[in-house]
N, C-alpha and C positions, 0 to 999 in steps of 0.2 A: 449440504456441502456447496461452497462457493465455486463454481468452475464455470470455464468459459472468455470469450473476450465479448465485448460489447461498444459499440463508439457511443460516442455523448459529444455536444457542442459546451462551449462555456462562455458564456455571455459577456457583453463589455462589461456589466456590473460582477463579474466574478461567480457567477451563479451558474452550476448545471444539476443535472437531473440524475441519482442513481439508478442503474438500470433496476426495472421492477422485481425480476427475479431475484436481485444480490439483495435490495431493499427486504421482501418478507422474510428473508434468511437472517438479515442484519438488526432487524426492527427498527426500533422509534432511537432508541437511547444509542450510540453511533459514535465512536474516537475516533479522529484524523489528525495523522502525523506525518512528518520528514519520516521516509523511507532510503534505503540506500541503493543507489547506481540514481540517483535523482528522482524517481519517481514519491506519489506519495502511500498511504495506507489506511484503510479502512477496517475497523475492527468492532464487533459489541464491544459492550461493556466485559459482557464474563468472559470473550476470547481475550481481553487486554494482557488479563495479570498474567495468563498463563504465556502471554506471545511473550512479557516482558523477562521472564522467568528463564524462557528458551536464549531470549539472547545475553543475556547475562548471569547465567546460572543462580546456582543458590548458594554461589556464596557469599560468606558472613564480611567476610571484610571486603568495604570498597578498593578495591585496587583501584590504578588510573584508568585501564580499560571498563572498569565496570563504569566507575563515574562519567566517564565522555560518553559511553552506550545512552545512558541517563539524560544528560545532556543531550544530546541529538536530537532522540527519543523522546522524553518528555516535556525538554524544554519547547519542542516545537506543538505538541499534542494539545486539541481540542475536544470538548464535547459538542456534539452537533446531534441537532434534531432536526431532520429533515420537517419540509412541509408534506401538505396533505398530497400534493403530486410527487413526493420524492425529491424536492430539491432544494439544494443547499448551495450559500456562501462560499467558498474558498478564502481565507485568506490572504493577504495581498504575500505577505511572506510566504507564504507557501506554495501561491504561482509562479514566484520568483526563484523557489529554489529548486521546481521540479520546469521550468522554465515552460509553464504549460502555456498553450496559444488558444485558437478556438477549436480546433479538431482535440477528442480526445479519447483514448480506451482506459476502459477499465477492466480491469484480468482477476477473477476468481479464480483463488489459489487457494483451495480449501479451505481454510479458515481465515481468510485474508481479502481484500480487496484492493489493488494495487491501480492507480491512478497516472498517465502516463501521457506525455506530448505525443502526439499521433505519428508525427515524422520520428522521434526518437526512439520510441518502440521499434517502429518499423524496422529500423537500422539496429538495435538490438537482438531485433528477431531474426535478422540476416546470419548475424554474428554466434546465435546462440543453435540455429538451425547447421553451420558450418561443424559445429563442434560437440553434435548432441550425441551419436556413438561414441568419443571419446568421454563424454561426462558421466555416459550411462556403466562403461567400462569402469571407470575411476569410483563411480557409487558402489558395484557391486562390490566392486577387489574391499572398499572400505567395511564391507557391511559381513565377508568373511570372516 
């Protein structure tokens, strides 16, 4: 299971290094895409279909949410094989849209690895820490 936070730097040439422990959980074969609130996503191969599955259900006809999910989602997605130390490339598109600098975390979330500006996190985590018995309230009442 992916958990935890980890910081990483990211090079002028767009390069950082996944932290080691998300890496043997992830292996060699690796997708990166646009994620949503800006950050990006790191997924295997066999967590792909299934992550793709959860946010666009199954169903049969594309509707316009399904298509834009799609769009977002795959038009932005990569395979990536890391090197023999763990590290990889970034896209220029994809520093751009998660607005990443040289500080950076990356958050295992179970089946996910999430990629994030280190100041932006930060003031997320202000935001999300403000509001976390109200979410945990709202999970349960749903899960009744």
């Amino acid at each position: 299971m992916l958990i935890g936070s980890y910081t990483s730097t990211l090079s002028s040439k767009r390069r950082t290094a996944i932290p080691k422990k998300f890496l043997e959980i992830l292996g060699k074969e690796i997708i990166l895409a646009k994620w949503y609130e800006e950050c990006l996503v790191i997924v295997n191969k066999e967590v792909w279909e299934a992550l793709l599955n959860k946010l666009s259900g199954k169903a049969e006809i594309a509707t316009k949410p399904v298509r834009d999910t799609d769009r977002f989602i795959l038009g932005s997605a990569y395979e990536i094989e890391p090197d023999n130390q763990g590290r990889i490339i970034l896209p220029v598109n994809l520093v751009e849209y998660a607005d990443l600098k040289e500080n950076l975390i990356f958050l295992g979330l179970k089946d996910r690895v999430e990629i994030w500006n280190k100041d932006i996190w930060e003031e997320k985590e202000k935001e999300i820490s403000t509001k976390a018995s109200e979410y945990i309230e709202k999970i349960a009442n749903e899960t009744k």
